[in-house]
Every structure is written in structure tokens, then in C-alpha cells.
C-alpha positions as a Markdown table, in Angstrom:
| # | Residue | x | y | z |
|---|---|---|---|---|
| 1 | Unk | -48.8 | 2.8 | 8.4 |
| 2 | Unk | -47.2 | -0.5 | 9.7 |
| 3 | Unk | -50.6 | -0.9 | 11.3 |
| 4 | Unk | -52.3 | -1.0 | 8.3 |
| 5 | Unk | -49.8 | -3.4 | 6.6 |
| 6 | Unk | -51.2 | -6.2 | 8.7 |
| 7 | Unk | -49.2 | -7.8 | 12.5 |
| 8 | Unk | -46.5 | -10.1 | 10.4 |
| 9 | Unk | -45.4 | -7.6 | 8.0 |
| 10 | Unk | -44.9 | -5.2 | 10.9 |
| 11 | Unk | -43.1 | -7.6 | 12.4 |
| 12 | Unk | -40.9 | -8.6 | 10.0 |
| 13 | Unk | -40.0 | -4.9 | 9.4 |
| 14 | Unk | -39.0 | -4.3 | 12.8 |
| 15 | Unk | -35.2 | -5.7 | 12.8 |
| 16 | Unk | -34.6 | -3.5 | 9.4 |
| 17 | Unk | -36.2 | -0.8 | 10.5 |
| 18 | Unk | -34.5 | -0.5 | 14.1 |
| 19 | Unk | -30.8 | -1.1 | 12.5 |
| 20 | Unk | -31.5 | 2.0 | 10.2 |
| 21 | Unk | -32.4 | 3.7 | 13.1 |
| 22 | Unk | -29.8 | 2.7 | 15.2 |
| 23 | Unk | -27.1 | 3.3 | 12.5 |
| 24 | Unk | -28.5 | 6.6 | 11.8 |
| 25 | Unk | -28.2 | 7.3 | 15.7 |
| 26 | Unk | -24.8 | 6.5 | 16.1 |
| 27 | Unk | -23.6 | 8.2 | 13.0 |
| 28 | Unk | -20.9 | 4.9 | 12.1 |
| 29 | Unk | -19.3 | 5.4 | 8.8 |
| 30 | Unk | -19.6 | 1.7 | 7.1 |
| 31 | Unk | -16.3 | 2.1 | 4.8 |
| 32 | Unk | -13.9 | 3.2 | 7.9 |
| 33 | Unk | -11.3 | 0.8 | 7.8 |
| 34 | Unk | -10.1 | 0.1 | 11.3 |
| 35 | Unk | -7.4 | -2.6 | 11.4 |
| 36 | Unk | -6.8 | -2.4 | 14.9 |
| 37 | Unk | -11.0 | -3.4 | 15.5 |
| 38 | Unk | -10.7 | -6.6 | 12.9 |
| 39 | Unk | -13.3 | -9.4 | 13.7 |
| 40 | Unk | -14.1 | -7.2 | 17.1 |
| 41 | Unk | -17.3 | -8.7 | 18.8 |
| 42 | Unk | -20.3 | -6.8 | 19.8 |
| 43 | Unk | -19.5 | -3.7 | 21.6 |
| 44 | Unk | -21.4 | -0.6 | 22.8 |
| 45 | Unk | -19.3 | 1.2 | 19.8 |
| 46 | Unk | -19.9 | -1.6 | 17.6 |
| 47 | Unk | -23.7 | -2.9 | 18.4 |
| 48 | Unk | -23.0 | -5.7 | 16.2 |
| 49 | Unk | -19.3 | -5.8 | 15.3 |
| 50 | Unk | -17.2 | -5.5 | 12.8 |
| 51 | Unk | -15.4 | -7.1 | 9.4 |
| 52 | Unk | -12.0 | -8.4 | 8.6 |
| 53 | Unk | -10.8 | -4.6 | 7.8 |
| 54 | Unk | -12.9 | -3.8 | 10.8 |
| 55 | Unk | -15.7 | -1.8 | 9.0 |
| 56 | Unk | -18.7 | -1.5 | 11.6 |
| 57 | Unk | -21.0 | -4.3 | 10.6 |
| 58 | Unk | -24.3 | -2.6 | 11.8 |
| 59 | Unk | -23.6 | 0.8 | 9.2 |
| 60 | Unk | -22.6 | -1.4 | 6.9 |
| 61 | Unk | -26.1 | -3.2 | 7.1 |
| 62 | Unk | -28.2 | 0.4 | 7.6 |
| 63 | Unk | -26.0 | 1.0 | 4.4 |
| 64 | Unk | -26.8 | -2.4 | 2.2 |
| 65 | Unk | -30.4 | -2.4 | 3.4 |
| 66 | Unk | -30.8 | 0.9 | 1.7 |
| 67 | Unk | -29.5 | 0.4 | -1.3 |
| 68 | Unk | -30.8 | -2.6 | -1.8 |
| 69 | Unk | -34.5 | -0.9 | -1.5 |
| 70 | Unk | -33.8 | 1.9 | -3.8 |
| 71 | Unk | -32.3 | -0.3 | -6.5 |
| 72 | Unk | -35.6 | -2.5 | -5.9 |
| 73 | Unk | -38.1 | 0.5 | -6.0 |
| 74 | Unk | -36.1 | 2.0 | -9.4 |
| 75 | Unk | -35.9 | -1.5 | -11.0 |
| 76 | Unk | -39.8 | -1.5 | -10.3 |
| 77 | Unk | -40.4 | 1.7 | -11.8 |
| 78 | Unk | -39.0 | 1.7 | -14.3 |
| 79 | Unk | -39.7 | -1.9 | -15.6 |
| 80 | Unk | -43.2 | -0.8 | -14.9 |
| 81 | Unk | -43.1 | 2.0 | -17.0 |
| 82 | Unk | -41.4 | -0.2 | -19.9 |
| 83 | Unk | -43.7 | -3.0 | -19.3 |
| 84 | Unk | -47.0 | -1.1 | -19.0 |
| 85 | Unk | -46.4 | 1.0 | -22.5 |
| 86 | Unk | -45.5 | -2.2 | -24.0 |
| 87 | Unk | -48.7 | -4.3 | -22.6 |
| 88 | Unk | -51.2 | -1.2 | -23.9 |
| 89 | Unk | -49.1 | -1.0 | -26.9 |
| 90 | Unk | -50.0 | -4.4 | -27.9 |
| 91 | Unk | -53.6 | -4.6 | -26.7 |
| 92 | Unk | -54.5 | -1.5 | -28.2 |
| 93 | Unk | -53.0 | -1.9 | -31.7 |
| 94 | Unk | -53.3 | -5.7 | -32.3 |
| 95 | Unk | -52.2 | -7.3 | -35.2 |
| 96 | Unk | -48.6 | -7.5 | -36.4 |
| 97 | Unk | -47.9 | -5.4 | -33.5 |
| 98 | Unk | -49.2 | -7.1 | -30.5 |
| 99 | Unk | -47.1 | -10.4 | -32.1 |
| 100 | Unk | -43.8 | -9.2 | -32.1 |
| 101 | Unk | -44.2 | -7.5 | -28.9 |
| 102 | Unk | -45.5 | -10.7 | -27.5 |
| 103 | Unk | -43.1 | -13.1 | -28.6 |
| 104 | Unk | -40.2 | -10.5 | -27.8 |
| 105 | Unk | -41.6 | -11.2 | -24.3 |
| 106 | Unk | -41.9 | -14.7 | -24.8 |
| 107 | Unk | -38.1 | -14.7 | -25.6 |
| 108 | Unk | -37.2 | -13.1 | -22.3 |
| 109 | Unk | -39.9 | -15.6 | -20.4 |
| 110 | Unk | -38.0 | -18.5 | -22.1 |
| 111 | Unk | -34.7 | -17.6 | -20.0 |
| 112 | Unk | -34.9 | -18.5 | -16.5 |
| 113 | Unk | -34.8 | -15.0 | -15.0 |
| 114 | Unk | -32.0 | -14.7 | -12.9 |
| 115 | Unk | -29.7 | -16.5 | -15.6 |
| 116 | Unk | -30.4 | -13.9 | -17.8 |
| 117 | Unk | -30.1 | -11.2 | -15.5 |
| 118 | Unk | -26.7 | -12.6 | -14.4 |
| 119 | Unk | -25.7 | -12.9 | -18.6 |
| 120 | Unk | -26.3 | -9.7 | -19.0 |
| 121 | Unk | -25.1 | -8.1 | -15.9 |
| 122 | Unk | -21.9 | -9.8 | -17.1 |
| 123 | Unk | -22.0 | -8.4 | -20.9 |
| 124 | Unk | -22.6 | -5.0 | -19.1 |
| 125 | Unk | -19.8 | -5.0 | -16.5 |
| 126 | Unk | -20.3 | -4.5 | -12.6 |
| 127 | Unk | -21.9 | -1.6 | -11.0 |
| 128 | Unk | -25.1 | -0.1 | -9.8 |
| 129 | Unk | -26.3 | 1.3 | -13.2 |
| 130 | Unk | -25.5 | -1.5 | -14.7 |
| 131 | Unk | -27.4 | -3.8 | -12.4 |
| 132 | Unk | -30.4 | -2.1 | -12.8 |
| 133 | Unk | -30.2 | -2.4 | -16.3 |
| 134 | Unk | -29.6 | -5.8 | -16.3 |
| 135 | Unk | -32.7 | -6.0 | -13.8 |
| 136 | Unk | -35.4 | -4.0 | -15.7 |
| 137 | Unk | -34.6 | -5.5 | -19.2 |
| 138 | Unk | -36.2 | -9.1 | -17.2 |
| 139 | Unk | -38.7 | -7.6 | -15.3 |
| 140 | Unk | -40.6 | -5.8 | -17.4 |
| 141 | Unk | -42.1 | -8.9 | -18.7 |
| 142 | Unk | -44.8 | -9.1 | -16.1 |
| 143 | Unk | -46.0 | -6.0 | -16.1 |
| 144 | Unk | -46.5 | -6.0 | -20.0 |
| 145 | Unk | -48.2 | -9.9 | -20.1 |
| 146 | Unk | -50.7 | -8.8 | -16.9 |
| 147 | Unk | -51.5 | -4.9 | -19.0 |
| 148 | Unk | -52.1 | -6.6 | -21.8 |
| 149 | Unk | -54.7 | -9.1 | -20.9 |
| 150 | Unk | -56.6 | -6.4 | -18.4 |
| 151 | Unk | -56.4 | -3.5 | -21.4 |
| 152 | Unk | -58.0 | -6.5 | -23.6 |
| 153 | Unk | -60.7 | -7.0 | -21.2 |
| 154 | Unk | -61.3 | -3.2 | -20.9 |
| 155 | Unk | -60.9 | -2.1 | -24.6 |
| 156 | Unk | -64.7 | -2.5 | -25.3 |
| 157 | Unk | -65.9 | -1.2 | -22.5 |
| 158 | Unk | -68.6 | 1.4 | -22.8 |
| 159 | Unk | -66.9 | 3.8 | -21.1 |
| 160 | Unk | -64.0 | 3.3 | -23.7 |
| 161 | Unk | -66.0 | 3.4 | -26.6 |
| 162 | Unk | -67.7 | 6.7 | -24.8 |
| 163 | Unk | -64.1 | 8.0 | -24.6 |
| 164 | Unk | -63.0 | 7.2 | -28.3 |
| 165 | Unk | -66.2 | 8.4 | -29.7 |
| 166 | Unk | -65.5 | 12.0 | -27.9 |
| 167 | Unk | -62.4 | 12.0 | -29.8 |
| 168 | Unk | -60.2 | 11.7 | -26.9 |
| 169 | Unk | -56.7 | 10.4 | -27.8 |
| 170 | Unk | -54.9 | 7.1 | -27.4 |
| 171 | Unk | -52.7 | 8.8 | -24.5 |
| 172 | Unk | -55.6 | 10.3 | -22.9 |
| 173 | Unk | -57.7 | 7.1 | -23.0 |
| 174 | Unk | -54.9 | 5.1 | -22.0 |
| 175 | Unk | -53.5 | 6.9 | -18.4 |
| 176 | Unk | -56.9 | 8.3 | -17.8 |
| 177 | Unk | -59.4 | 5.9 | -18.5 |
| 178 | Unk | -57.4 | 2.4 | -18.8 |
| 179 | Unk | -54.6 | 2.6 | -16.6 |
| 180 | Unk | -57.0 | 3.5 | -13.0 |
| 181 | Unk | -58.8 | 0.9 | -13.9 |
| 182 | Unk | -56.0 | -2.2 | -14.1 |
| 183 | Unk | -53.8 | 0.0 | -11.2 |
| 184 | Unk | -55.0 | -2.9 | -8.4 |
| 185 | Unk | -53.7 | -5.9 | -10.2 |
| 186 | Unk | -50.6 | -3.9 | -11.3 |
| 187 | Unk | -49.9 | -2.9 | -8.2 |
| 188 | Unk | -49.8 | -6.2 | -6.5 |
| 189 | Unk | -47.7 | -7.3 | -9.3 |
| 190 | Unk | -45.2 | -4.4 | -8.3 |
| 191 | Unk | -45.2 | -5.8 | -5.0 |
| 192 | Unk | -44.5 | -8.7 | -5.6 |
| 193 | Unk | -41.7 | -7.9 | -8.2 |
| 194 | Unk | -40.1 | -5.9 | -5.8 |
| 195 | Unk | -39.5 | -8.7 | -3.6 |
| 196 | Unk | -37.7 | -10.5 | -6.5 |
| 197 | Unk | -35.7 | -7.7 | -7.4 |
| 198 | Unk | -34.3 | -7.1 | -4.3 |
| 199 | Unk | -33.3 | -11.1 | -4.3 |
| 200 | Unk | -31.9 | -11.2 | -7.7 |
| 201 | Unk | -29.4 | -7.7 | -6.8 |
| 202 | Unk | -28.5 | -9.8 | -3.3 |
| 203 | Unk | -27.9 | -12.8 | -5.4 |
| 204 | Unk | -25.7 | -10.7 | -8.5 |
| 205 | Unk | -24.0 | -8.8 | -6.1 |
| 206 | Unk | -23.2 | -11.9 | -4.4 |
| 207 | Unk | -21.9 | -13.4 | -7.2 |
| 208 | Unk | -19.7 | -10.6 | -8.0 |
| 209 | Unk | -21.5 | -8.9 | -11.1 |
| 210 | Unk | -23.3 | -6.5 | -8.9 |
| 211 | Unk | -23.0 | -4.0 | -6.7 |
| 212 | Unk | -19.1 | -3.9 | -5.9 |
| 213 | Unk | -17.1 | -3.2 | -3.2 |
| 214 | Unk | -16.5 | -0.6 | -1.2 |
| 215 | Unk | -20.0 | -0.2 | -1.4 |
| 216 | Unk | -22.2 | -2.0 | 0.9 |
| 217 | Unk | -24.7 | -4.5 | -0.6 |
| 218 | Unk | -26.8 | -7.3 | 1.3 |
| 219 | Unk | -25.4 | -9.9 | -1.2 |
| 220 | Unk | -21.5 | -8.5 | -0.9 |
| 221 | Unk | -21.7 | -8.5 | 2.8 |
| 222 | Unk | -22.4 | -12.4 | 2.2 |
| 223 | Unk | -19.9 | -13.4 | 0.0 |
| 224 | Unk | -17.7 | -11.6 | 2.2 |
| 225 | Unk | -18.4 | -13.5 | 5.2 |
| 226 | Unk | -18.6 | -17.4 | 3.4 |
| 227 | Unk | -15.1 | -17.1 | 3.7 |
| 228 | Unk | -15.2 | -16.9 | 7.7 |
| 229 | Unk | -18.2 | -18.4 | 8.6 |
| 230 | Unk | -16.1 | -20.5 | 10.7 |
| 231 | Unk | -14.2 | -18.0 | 12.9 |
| 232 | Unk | -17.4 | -15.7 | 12.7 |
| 233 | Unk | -20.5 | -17.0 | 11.5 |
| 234 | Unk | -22.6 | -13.2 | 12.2 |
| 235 | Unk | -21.3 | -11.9 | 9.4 |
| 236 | Unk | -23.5 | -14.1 | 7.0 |
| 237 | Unk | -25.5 | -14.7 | 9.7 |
| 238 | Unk | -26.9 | -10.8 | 9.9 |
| 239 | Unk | -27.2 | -9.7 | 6.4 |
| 240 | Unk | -28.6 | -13.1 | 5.9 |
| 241 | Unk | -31.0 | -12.1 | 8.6 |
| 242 | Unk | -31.9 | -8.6 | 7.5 |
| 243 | Unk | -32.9 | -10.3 | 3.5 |
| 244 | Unk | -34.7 | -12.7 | 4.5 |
| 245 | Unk | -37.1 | -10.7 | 7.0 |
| 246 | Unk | -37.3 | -7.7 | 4.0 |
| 247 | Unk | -37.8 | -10.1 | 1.3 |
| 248 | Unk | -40.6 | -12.1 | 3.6 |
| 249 | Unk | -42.2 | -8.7 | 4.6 |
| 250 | Unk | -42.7 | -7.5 | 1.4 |
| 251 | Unk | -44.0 | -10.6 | -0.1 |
| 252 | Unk | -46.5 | -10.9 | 3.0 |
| 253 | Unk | -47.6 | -7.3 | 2.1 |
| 254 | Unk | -48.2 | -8.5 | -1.7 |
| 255 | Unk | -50.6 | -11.1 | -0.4 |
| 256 | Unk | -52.1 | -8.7 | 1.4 |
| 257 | Unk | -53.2 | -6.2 | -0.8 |
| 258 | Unk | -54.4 | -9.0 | -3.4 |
| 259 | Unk | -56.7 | -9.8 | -0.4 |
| 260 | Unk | -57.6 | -6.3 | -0.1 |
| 261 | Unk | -58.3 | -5.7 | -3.9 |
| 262 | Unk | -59.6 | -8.7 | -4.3 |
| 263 | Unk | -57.9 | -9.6 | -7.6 |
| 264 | Unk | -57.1 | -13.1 | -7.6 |
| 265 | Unk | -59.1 | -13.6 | -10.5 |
| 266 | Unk | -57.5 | -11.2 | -12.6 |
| 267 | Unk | -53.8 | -12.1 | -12.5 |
């Protein structure tokens, strides 16, 4: 699989994907406070030490890394879901309809992204559901713009009109005929949105309206260690390590497949 991904994504998924191995080896519980272990250094019990309550810093990554992915791959599903009913929505009806659905998306668009993520992650409160709202009600902007202008190109195709002259339904035409057919460009787009995602729940959780503690996040683990970079700088050091490599693989792997599918011209 990794193979196939291409050398530097493989790469860059190699630190990740040896400390969830390791971590799943040794079995550490990341929330065991251990007072008498604070700020302990690298150990063969601790591969890559611990925290100020003396928490084991490599479960606690194996612990952020993962939730971190799966609030990435929900956000993505579900603001593709969202964003792919609207974009059809408002290619296939026109009109009245595809305005206001366009210029609600031209209201999010008008917010810098992570702004309005952080607003309404605020408005919300903290916590995991509520950071994936907060997520999804931005990021479904893409998918609707990019299904909305391939839907146009498509919606006179012969094979369309064959469809809609057989008296096949909107739902039918739509996941059976349109959606295969505009699946390579929304697929890079997913890609590449997942990368974003998992930098905007770093960044919220880092700024406190995320993910909260005890859990472990990518972006808590950072805020937790600014305050001692100076007695021990691995603890930003690490998770700050572990982002950037995830973050840089799966935006390698985005450009990637838009090489492979060849869709440069259609996004």
C-alpha cells in the first residue's frame, strides 16, 4: 500500500506509523499519572519520556495521532456528504435555488476558515463533538463549489439525457450516473481537505476550544509543552514532529493522485 503511495509519503508515514506500533506493543496507558516519573528522560519504559504529571509521552502520541486522523476522516465525510448534496442540489435545479445555495457558500468563503472555525467552536463549547461540528459547517464549502461546476459540465451529457429520458430519478441519475463520474476530482479534494482538517483540530485544540484535556490531542500536547520548552523542549518538539510529517504525507499523497487522475484541469 505504502508502495503504491509513492517513496516520500512512505517516508513520511514511517515515524507515525512506528510510534503506533510501538505504543500498541508496550501497552502504556497515556492518562497514568505518575508523579514520581515527572519530566523523566527517555527510558527503555518510557521510549520517549514523559510529562509534567509524568504521563508517558510516546502513548500519549500513539493516542493524539489517532484521534486526530479519525476526527480528520469524519470531518471529511461528513462535510463531503453535506457538500456534495448541496453542489448537485444547485447544479441540478438552477434558478432561485442554485443562488441562495451559492451565496450561503459565498458567506462561509468570505470568513477566513480557521477564524470561523475557532468562532464557532467557541459559540459551541469545547469537546470532540463539538469540534467536528465546528469543522464540517467550513469545510463543506469545497466539496459543494468543485460538484457544482463538474455536475454543470455533466448535466447535458448524452448519457444524462439517455438516463432522464428512461425516466430514471434525480437520486438514481445523481449517485449512479453523476457522482462516478466527478469521484476523481472529489477525491483529491478530500485529500487534500483532510490535511487541513487535521491542522485546524491541532490548531483549536491548541488554542483551548478543542479537544480537551485528559484526552490526548496533537495540538494539547503543544500547548502543554510551550510552557517548558525551556527545561524540556521534546515535548513540543515530538508532537510537533509527528503533525508536521502526517500533515506533509497526506498532502504529498493529494498531489499524487491529482497526477494519477490527471485532473488538474478540472479543479
Amino acid at each position: 500500500m505504502l508502495k503504491g503511495m509513492g517513496k516520500p509519503v512512505a517516508a513520511l508515514l514511517l515515524l507515525p506509523l512506528l510510534v503506533l506500533f510501538v505504543a500498541m506493543v508496550m501497552g502504556s496507558d497515556g492518562h497514568a499519572v505518575n508523579l514520581d516519573a515527572i519530566l523523566a528522560g527517555m527510558s527503555a519504559a518510557h521510549p520517549l519520556g514523559t510529562d509534567a504529571l509524568g504521563r508517558d509521552v510516546l502513548a500519549r502520541l500513539a493516542e493524539g495521532l489517532t484521534l486526530s486522523l479519525s476526527v480528520g476522516v469524519t470531518v471529511i465525510l461528513l462535510g463531503s456528504v453535506i457538500g456534495i448534496s448541496v453542489g448537485m442540489t444547485a447544479a441540478w435545479m438552477g434558478g432561485w435555488v442554485d443562488a441562495l445555495l451559492m451565496r450561503i457558500a459565498d458567506i462561509v468563503l468570505s470568513f477566513p476558515g480557521i477564524l470561523l472555525a475557532i468562532a464557532l467552536a467557541a459559540m459551541l463549547g469545547p469537546g470532540i463533538e463539538n469540534l467536528v461540528m465546528a469543522l464540517v459547517a467550513v469545510g463543506w464549502v469545497g466539496f459543494s463549489r468543485l460538484t457544482r461546476a463538474q455536475v454543470l459540465a455533466l448535466k447535458h451529457a448524452p448519457f444524462v439525457e439517455a438516463a432522464q429520458a428512461s425516466g430514471s430519478s434525480v437520486i438514481y441519475i445523481g449517485t449512479r450516473h453523476l457522482l462516478p463520474n466527478i469521484a476523481a476530482p472529489l477525491l483529491v479534494e478530500a485529500s487534500f481537505g483532510l490535511a487541513a482538517v487535521i491542522i485546524g483540530e491541532a490548531g483549536l485544540s491548541f488554542l483551548g476550544v478543542g479537544v480537551q484535556p485528559p484526552a490526548a490531542s496533537l495540538g494539547t500536547m503543544i500547548r502543554e509543552g510551550t510552557s517548558l520548552m525551556l527545561v524540556e523542549p521534546l515535548l513540543v518538539f515530538w508532537p510537533g514532529l509527528i503533525l508536521f510529517m502526517v500533515v506533509m504525507a497526506v498532502n504529498l499523497l493529494g498531489d499524487r493522485l491529482r497526477d494519477r487522475l490527471d485532473v488538474r484541469g478540472l479543479m
